[in-house]
Each structure stands twice: as C-alpha cells, then as structure tokens.
N, CA, C and O atoms as CSV, one atom per row, in Angstrom:
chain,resi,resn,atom,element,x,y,z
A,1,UNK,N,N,0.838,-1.179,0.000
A,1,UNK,CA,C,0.000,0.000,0.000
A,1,UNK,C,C,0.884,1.243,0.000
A,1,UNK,O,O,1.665,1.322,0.948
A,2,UNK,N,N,0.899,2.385,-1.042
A,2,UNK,CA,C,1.456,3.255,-1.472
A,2,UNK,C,C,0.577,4.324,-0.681
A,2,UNK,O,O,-0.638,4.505,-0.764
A,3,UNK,N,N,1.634,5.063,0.204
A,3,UNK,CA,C,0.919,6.344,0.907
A,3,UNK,C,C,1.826,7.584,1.005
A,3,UNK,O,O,2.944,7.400,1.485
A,4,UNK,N,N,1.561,8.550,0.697
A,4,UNK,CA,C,1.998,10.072,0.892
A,4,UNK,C,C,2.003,10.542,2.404
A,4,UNK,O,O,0.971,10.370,3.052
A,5,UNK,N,N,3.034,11.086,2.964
A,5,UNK,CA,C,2.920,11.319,4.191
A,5,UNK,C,C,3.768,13.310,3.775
A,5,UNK,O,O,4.859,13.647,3.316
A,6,UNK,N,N,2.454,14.164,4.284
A,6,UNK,CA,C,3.131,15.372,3.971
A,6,UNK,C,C,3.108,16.072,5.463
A,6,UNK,O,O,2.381,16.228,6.444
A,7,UNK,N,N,4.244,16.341,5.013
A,7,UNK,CA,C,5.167,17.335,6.316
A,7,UNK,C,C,4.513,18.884,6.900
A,7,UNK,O,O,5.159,19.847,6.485
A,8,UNK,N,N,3.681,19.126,7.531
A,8,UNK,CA,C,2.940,20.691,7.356
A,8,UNK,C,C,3.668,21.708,8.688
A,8,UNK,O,O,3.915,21.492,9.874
A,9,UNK,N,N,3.810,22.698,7.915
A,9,UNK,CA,C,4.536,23.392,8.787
A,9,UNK,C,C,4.155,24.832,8.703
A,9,UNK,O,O,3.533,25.273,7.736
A,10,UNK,N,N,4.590,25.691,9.888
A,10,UNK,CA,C,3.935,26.993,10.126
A,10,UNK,C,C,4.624,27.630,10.043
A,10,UNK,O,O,4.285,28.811,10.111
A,11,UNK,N,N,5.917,27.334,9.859
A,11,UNK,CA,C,6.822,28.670,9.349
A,11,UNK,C,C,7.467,28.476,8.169
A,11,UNK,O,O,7.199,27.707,7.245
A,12,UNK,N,N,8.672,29.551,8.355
A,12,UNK,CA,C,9.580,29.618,6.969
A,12,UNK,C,C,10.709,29.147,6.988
A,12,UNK,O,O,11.470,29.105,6.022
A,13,UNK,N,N,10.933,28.742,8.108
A,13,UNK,CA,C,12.159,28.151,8.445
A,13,UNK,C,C,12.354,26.876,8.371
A,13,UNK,O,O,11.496,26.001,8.486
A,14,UNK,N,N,13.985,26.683,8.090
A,14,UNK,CA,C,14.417,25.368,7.290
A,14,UNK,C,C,14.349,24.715,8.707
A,14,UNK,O,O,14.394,25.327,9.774
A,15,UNK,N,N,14.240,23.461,8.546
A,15,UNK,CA,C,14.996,22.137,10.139
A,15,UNK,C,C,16.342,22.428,10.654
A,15,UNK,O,O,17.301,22.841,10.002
A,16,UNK,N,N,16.296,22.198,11.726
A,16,UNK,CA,C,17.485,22.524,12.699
A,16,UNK,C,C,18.537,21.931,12.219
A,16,UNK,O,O,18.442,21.481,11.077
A,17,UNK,N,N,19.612,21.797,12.842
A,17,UNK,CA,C,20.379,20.573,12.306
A,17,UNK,C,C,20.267,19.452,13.226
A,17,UNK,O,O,21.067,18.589,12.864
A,18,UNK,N,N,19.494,19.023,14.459
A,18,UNK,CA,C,19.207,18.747,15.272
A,18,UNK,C,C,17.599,17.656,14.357
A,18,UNK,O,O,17.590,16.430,14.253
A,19,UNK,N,N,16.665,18.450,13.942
A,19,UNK,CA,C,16.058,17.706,13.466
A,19,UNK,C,C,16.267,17.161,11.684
A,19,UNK,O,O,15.405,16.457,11.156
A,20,UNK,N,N,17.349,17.553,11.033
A,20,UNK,CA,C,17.747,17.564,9.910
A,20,UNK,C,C,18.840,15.877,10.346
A,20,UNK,O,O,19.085,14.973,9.547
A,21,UNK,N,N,19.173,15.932,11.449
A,21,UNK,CA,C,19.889,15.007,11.640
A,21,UNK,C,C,18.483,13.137,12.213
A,21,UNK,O,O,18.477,11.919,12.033
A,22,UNK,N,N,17.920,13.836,12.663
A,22,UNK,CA,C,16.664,13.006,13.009
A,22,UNK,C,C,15.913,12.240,11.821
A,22,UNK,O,O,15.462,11.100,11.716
A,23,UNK,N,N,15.971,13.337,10.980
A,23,UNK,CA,C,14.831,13.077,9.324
A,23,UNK,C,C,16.080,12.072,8.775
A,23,UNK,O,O,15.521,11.013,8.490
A,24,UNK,N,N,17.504,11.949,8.510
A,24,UNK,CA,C,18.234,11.852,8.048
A,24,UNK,C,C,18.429,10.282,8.500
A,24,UNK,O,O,19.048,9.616,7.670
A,25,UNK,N,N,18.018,9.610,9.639
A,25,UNK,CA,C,17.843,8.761,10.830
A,25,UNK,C,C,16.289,8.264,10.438
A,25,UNK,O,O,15.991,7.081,10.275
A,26,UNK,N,N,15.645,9.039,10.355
A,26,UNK,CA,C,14.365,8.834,9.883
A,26,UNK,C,C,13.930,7.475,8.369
A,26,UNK,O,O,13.354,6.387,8.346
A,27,UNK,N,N,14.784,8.601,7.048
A,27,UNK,CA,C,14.610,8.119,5.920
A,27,UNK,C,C,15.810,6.585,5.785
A,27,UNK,O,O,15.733,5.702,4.931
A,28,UNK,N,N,17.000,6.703,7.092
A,28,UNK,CA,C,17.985,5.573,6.746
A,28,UNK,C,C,16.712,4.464,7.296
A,28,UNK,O,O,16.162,3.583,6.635
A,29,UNK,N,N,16.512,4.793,8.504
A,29,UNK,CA,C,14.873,3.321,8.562
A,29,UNK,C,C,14.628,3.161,7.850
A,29,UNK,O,O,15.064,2.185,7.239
A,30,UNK,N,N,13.320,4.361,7.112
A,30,UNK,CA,C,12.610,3.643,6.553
A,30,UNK,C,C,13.337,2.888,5.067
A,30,UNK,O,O,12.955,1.750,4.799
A,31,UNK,N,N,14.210,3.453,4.289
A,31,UNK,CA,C,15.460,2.437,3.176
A,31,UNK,C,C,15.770,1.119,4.015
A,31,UNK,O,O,15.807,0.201,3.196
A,32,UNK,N,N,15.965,0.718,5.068
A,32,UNK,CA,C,16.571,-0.279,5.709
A,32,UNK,C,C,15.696,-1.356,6.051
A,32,UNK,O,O,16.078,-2.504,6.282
A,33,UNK,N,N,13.931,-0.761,6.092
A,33,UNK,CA,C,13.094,-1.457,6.275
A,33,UNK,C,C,12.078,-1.414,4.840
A,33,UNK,O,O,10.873,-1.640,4.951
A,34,UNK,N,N,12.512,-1.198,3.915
A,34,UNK,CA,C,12.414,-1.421,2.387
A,34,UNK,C,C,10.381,-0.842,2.082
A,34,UNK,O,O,9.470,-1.253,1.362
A,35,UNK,N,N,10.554,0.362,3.200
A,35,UNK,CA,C,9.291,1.140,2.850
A,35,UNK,C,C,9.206,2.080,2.203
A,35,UNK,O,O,8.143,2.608,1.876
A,36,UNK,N,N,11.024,2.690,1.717
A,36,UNK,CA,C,11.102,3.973,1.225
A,36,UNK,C,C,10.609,3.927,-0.328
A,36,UNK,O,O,10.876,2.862,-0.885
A,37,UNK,N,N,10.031,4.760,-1.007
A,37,UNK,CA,C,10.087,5.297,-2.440
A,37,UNK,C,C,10.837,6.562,-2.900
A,37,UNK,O,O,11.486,6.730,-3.932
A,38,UNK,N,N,10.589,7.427,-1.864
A,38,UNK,CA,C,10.571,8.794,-2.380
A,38,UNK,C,C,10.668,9.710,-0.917
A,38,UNK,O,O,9.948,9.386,0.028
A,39,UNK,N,N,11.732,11.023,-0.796
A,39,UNK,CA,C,11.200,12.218,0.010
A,39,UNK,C,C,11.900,13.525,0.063
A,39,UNK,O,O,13.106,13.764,-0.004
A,40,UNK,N,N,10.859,14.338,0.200
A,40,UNK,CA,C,11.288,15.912,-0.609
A,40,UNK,C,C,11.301,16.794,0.366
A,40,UNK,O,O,10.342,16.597,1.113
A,41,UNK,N,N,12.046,17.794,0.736
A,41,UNK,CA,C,11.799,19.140,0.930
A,41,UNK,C,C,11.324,19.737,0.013
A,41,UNK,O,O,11.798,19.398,-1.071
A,42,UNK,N,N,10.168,20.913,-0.042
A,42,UNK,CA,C,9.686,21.356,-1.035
A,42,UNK,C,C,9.580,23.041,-0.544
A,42,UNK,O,O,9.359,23.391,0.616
A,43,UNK,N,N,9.822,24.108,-1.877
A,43,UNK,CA,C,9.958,25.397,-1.455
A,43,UNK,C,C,8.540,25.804,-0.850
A,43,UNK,O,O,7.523,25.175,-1.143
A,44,UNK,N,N,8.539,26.753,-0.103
A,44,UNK,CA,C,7.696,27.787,0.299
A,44,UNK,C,C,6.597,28.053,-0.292
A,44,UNK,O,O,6.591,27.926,-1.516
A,45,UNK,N,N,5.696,28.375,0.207
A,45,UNK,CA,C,4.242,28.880,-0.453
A,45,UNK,C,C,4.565,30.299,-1.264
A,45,UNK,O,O,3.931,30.780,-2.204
A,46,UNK,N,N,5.402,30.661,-0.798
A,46,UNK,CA,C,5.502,32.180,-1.360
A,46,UNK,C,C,5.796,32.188,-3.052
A,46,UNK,O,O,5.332,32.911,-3.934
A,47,UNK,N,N,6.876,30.939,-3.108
A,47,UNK,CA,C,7.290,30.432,-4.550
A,47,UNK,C,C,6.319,29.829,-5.119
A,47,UNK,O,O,6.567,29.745,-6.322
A,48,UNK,N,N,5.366,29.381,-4.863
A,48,UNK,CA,C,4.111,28.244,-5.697
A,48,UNK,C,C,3.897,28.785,-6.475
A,48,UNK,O,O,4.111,29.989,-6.615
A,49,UNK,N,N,3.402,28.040,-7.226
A,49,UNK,CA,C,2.478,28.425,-8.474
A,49,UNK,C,C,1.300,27.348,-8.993
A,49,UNK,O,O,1.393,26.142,-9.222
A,50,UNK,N,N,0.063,28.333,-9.095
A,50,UNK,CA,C,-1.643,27.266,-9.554
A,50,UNK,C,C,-1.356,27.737,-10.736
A,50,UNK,O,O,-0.968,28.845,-11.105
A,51,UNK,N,N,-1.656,26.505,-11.434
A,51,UNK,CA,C,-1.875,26.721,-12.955
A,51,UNK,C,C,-3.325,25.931,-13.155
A,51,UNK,O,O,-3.668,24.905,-12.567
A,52,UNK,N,N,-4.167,26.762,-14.247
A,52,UNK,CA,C,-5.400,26.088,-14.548
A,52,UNK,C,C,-5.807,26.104,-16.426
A,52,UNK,O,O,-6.092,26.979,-17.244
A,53,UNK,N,N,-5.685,25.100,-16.444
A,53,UNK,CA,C,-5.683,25.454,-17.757
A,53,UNK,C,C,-6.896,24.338,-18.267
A,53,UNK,O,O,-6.704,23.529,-19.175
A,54,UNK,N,N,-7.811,24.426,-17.718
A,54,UNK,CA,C,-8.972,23.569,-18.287
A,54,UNK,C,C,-9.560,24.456,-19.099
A,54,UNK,O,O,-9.665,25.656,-18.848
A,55,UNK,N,N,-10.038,23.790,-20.286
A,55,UNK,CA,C,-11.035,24.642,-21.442
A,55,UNK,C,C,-9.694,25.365,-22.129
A,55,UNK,O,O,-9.960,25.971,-23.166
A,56,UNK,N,N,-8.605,25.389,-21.804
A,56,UNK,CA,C,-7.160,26.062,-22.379
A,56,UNK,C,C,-7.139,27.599,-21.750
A,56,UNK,O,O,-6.791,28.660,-22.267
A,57,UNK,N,N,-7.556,27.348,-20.670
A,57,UNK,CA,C,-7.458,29.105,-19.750
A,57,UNK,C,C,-6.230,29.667,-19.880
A,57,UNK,O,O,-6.016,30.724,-20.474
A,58,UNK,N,N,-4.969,28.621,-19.045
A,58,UNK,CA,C,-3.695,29.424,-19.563
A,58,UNK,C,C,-3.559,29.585,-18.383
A,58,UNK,O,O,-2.352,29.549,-18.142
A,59,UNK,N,N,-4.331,29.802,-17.189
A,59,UNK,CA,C,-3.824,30.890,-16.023
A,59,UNK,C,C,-3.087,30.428,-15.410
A,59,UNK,O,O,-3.246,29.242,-15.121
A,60,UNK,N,N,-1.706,31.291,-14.827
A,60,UNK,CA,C,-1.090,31.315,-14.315
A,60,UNK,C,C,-1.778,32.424,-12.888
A,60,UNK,O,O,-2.409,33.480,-12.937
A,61,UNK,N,N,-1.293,31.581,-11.709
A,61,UNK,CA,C,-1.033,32.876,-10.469
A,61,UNK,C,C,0.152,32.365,-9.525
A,61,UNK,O,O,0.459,31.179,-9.404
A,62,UNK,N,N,0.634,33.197,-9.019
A,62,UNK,CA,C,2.059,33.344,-8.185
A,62,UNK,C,C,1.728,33.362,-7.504
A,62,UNK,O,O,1.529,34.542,-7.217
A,63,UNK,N,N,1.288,32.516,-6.511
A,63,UNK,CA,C,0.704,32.405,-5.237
A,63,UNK,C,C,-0.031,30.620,-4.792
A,63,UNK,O,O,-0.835,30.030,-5.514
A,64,UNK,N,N,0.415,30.181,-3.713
A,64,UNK,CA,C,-0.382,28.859,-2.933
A,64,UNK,C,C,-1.856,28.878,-3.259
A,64,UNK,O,O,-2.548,29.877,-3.065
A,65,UNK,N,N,-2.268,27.867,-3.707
A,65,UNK,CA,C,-3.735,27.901,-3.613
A,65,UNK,C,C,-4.592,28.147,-2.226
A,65,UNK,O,O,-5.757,28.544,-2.233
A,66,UNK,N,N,-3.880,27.866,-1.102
A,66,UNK,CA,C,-4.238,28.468,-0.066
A,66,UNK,C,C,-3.619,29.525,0.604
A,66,UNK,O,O,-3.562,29.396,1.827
A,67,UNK,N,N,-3.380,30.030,0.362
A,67,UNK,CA,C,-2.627,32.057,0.256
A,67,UNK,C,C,-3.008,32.698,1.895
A,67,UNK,O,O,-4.111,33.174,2.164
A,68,UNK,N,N,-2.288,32.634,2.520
A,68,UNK,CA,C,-2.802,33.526,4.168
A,68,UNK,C,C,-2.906,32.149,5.131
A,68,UNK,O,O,-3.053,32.215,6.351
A,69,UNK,N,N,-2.802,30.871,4.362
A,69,UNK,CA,C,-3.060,30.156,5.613
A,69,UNK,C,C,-2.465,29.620,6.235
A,69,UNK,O,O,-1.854,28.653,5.781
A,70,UNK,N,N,-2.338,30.019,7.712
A,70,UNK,CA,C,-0.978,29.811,8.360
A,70,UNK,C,C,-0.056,28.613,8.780
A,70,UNK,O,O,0.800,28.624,9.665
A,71,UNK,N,N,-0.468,27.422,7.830
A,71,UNK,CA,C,0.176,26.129,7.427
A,71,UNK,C,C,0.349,25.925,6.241
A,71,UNK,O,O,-0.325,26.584,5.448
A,72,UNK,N,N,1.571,24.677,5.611
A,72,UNK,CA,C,1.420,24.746,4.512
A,72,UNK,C,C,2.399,23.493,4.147
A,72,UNK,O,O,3.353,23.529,4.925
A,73,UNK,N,N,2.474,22.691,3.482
A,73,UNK,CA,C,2.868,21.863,2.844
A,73,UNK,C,C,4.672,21.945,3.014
A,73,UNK,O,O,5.033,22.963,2.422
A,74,UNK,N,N,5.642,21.355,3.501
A,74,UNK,CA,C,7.286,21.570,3.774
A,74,UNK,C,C,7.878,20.524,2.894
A,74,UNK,O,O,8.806,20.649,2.096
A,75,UNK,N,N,7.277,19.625,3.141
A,75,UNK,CA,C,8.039,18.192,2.409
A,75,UNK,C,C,7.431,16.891,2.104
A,75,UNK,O,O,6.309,16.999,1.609
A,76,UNK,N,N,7.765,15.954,2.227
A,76,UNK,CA,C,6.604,14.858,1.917
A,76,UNK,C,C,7.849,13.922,1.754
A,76,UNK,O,O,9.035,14.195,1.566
A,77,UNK,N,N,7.069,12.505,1.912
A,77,UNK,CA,C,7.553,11.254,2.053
A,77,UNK,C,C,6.678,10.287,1.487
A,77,UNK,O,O,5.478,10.401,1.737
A,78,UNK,N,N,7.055,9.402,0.803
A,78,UNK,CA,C,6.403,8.368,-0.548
A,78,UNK,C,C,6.956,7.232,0.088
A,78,UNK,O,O,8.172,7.180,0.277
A,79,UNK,N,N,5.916,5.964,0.575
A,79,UNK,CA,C,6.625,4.814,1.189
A,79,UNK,C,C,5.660,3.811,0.862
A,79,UNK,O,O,4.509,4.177,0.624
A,80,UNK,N,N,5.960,2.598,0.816
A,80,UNK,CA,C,4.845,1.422,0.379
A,80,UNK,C,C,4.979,0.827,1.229
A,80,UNK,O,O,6.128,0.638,1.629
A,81,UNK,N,N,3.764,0.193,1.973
A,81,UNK,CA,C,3.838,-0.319,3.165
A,81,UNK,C,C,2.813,-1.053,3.653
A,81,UNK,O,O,1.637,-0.711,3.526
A,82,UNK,N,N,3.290,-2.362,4.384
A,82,UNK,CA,C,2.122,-3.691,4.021
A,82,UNK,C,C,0.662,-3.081,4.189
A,82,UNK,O,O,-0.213,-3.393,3.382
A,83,UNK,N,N,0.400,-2.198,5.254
A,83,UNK,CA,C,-1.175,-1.687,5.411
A,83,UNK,C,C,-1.051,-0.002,6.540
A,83,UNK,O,O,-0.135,0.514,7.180
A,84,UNK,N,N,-2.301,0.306,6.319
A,84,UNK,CA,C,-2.615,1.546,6.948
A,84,UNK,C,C,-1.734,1.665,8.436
A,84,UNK,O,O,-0.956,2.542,8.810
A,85,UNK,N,N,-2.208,0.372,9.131
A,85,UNK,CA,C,-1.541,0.524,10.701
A,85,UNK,C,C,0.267,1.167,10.378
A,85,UNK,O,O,0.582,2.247,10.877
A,86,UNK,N,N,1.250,0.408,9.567
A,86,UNK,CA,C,2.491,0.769,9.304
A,86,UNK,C,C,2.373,2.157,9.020
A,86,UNK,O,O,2.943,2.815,9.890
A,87,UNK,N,N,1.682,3.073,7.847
A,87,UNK,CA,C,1.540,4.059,7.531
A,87,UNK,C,C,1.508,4.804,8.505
A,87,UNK,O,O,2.322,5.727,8.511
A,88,UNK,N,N,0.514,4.654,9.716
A,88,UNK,CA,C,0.431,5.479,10.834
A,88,UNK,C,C,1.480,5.543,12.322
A,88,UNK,O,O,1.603,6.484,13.106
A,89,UNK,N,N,1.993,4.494,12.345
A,89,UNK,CA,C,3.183,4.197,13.143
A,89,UNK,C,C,4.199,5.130,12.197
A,89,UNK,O,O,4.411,6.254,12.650
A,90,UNK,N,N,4.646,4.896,11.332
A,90,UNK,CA,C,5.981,5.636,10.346
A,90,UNK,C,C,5.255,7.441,10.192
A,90,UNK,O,O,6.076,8.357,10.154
A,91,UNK,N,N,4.241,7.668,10.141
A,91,UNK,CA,C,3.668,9.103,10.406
A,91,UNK,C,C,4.426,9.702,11.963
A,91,UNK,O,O,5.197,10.601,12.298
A,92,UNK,N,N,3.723,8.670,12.561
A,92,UNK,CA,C,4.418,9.326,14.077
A,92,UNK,C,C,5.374,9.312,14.339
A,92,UNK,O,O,5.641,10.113,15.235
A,93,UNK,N,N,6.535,8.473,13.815
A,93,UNK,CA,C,7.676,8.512,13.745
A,93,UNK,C,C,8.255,9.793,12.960
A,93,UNK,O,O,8.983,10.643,13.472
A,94,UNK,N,N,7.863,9.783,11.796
A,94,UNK,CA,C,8.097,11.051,10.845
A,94,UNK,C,C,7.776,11.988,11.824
A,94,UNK,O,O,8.814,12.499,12.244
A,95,UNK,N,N,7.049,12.311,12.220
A,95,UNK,CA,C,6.305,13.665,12.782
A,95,UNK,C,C,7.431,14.004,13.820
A,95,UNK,O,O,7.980,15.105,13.815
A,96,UNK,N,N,7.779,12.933,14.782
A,96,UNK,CA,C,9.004,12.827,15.960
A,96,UNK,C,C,9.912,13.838,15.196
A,96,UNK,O,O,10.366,14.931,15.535
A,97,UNK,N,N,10.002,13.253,14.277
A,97,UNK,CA,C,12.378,13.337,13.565
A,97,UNK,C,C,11.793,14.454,13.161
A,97,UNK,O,O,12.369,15.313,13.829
A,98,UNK,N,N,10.769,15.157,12.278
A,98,UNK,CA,C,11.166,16.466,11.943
A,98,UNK,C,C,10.283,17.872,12.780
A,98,UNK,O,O,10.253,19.063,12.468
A,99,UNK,N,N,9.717,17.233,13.777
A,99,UNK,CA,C,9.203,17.983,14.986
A,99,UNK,C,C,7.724,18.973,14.305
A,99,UNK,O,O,7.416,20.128,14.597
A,100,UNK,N,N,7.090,18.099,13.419
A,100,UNK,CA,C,6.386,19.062,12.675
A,100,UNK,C,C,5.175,18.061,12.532
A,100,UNK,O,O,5.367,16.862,12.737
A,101,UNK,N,N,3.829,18.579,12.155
A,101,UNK,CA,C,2.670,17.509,11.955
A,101,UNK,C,C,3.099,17.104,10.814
A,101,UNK,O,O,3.918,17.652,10.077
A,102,UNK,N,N,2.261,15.653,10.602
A,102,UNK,CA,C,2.232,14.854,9.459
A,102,UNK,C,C,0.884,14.500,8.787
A,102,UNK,O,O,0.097,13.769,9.388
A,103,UNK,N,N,0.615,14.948,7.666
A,103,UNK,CA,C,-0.624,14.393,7.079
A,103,UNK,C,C,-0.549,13.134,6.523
A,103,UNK,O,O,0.221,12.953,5.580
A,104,UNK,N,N,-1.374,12.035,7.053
A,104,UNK,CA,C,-1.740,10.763,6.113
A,104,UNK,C,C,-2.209,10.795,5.126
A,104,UNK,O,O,-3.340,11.256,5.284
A,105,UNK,N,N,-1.932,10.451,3.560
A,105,UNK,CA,C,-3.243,9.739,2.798
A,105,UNK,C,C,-2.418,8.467,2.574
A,105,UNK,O,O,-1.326,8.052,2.962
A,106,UNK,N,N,-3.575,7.949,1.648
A,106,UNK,CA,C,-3.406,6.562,0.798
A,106,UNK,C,C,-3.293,6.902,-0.856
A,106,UNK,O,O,-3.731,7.819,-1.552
A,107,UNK,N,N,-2.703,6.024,-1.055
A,107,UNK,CA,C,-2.927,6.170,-2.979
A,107,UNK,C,C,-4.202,5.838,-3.486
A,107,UNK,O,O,-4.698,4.852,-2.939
A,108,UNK,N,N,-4.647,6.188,-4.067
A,108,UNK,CA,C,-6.127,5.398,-4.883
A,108,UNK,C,C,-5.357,4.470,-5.532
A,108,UNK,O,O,-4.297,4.457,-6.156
A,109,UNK,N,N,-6.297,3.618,-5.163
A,109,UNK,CA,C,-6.276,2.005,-6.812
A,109,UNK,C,C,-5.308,1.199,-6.174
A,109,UNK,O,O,-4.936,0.150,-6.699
C-alpha cells in the first residue's frame, strides 16, 4: 500500500540541524526497512504556483492555492507499506524526527 505522508509546517524556516539530523535517521529506517520510495523538501508557499488550464485558460497565479493560511505543505515522504496501521506508526515517527505535523493519505487504486 502506497501512501503520501506530507510534512505541514507553520513557518519559513528550514529544520534545525538537530532535526535535519533526526529526518536523516528517519529516511535511513525507513530504506533499511524497504518502505522507502521517495522524500522531498519542497519550497515555500511564497514560490508556488496554480496553474489552470482547463477549457485552455492558460492561467497562471504566483501564489499557494491556499494564500494567508498559516500552514502549509514543507516536504513529503512516498513509502509502500504492508497496510494503513504501518503508515500510521511511520507518520508518528516522521512527525518525531522532523518535529512538525504529518498528514496521512493513501494512494487510490
């Protein structure tokens, strides 16, 4: 079972080296316990960009689709893993090492 685990955070600031060293401890588990796929730091809301181009709109805007809200998406982690219970144990673990909430989903299909 393929699940997204995203990192949400309230500021602008990068991880300590304290928890940069934790995440780092974090991702050697989960590689060692053969759950890893994938995991990102990702820039700032300030850098985003929505693009919509249904019907061929074109639009571009420079800005988070959620703009003012005082959380926001930091990083994310891609892991396959026998079922939901693992997913949620390795969330709380994640959440530990980089001292920040963790959102669950699942993959469809």
């Amino acid at each position: 079972m393929k699940h997204i685990l995203f990192v949400i955070d309230s500021s602008a600031g990068d991880a300590t080296g304290d928890e940069m060293e934790a995440i780092d401890a974090f991702n050697d588990q989960l590689e060692a316990d053969g759950y890893w796929i994938l995991a990102a730091g990702i820039v700032g809301p300030e850098r985003a960009l929505v693009v919509d181009n249904r019907a061929g709109a074109g639009t571009v805007a420079h800005q988070a689709i959620h703009q003012g809200h005082p959380e926001h998406i930091a990083g994310f982690w891609i892991i396959d893993v026998p079922d939901a219970e693992t997913a949620l144990r390795l969330a709380l673990d994640g959440s530990k090492a980089c001292n920040r909430k963790v959102e669950v989903r699942a993959f469809l299909g």
